[in-house]
N, C-alpha and C positions, 0 to 999 in steps of 0.2 A: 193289334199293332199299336206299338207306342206311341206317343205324340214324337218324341222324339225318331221315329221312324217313316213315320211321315212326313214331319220336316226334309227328313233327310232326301225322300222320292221325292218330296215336290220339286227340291233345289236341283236333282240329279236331273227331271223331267225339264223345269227351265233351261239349264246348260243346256241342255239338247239343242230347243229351239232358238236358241240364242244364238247360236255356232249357226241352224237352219237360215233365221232370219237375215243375220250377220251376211252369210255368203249371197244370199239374193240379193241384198242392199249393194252390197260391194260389184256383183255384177249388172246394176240399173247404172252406168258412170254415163248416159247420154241426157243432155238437154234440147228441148227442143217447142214447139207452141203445140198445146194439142187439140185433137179435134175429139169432142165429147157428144155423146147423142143419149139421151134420156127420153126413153119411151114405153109403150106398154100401157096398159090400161089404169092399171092404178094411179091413184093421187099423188102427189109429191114432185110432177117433173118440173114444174117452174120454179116449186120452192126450193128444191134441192139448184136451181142454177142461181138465183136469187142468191142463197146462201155464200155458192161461192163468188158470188159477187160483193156478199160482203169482207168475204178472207183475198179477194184480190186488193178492195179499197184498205184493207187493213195492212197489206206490203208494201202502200203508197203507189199503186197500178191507176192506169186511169182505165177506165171500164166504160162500153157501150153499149146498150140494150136496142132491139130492135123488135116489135112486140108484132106479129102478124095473127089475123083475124081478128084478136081481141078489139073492142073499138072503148072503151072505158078506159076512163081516164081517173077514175075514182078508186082503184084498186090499192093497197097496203103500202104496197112495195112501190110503186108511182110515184108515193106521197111521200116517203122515206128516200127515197134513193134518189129520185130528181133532186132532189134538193142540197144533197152532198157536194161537195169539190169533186173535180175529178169525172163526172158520172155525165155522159151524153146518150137522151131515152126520146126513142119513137116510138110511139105508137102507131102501127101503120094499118089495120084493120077499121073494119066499117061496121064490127059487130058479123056475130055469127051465119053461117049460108043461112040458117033458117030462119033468119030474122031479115036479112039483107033480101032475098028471092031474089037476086038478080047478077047471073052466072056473068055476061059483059063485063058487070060493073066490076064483081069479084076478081077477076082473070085482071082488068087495071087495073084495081088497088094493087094487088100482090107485086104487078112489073114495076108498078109504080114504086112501091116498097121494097123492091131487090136493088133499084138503083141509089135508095137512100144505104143501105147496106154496104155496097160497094163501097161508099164513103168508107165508112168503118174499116172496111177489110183491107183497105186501101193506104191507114195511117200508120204507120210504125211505132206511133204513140202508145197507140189504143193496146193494151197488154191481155185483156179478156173484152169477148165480143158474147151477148145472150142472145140467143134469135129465140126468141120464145114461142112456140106453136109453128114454126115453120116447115111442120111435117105435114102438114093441111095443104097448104100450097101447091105441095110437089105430089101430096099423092091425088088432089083431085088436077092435076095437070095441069095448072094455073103460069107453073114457071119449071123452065126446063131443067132438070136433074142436071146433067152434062153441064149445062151454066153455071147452077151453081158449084159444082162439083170442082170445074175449072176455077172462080174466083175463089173456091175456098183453101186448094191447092198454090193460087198465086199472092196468097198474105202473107205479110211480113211473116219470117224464120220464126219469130219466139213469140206470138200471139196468138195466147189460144180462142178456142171459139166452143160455147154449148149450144146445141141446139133440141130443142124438146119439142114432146109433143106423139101424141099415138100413130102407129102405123108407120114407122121410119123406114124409108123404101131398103132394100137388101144394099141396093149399090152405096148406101150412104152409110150404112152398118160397116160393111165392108171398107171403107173409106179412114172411118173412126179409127182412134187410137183408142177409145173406150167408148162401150156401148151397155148401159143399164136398162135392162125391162121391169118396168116397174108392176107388181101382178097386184090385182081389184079382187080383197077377198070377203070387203065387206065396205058399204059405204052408209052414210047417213043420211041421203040424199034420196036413198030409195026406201028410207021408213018414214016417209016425209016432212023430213028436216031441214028448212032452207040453207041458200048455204051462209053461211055466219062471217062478218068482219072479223077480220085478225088471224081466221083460219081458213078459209077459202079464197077471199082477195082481199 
């Protein structure tokens, strides 16, 4: 086949999907805030919410972070993104269950930390909301699905909300306007590589 022949199929192949793409695009004409769930075993569910926290600060959004379990204050993204215009961060964890041992305390921190949330979900300012690891919460029973399920149904129209983190109960999948499983096909972590600043937190 000629080069000139192939030109020709590739251009004929593009018009195709172009007309494809084109009609799909044309029929998405709704706006609205969405609700994002990133989960699954592999690595990437905070960074990938991080990220779009940095392409919300980049449309002039103001964005709020609400960080449960983790209790570190020294992380990448802490240290970067608190400190922006615009950017309101909690950290609301006490550090991991297996460092914490103590289910009481676990179960307050979380309620404690659903009601700093509220705030967030609450302002019509706030255009992206991160609950980072807030699938921990719900799936060891900490704080009630239905609760949150309701405040997360009763946020402002155009504010959207990511929440991450493994194990994302069905009803919250189901809830989602988009739902990512992230799949663990290899990590560093288990050839015993600690985990490294700038790429783990």
């Amino acid at each position: 086949m000629s080069e000139s022949d192939k030109s020709s199929r590739h251009r004929q192949r593009m018009q195709r999907k172009k007309t494809v793409v084109d009609s799909a695009i044309a029929q998405a004409d709704q706006d609205k805030g969405l609700l994002l769930v990133l989960t699954g075993n592999g690595k990437g569910k905070s960074s990938s919410a991080f990220g779009m926290l940095a392409r919300a600060l980049g449309h002039g959004m103001q964005v709020g972070v609400a960080q449960f379990v983790k209790g570190r204050s020294d992380t990448g993204e802490e240290g970067f993104f608190s400190r922006q215009p615009g950017v309101t961060w909690h950290v609301l964890g006490e550090g991991f269950t297996w460092e914490t041992q103590n289910l009481e305390q676990d179960i307050a921190t979380a309620q404690r930390g659903w009601e700093t949330v509220r705030t967030l979900l609450r302002d019509p300012a706030i255009g992206l909301v991160v609950l980072d690891e807030l699938t921990y919460p719900l799936k060891y029973g900490w704080l009630e699905l239905s609760t949150v399920l309701d405040d997360l149904v009763a946020r402002p129209p155009m504010q959207h909300v990511v929440i991450t983190g493994r194990g994302a109960p069905d009803a919250l999948c189901e809830a989602a306007d988009t739902v990512t499983g992230l799949t663990d096909i290899k990590h560093a972590f288990r050839a015993g590589i600690r985990a490294q600043p700038g790429v783990d937190w």
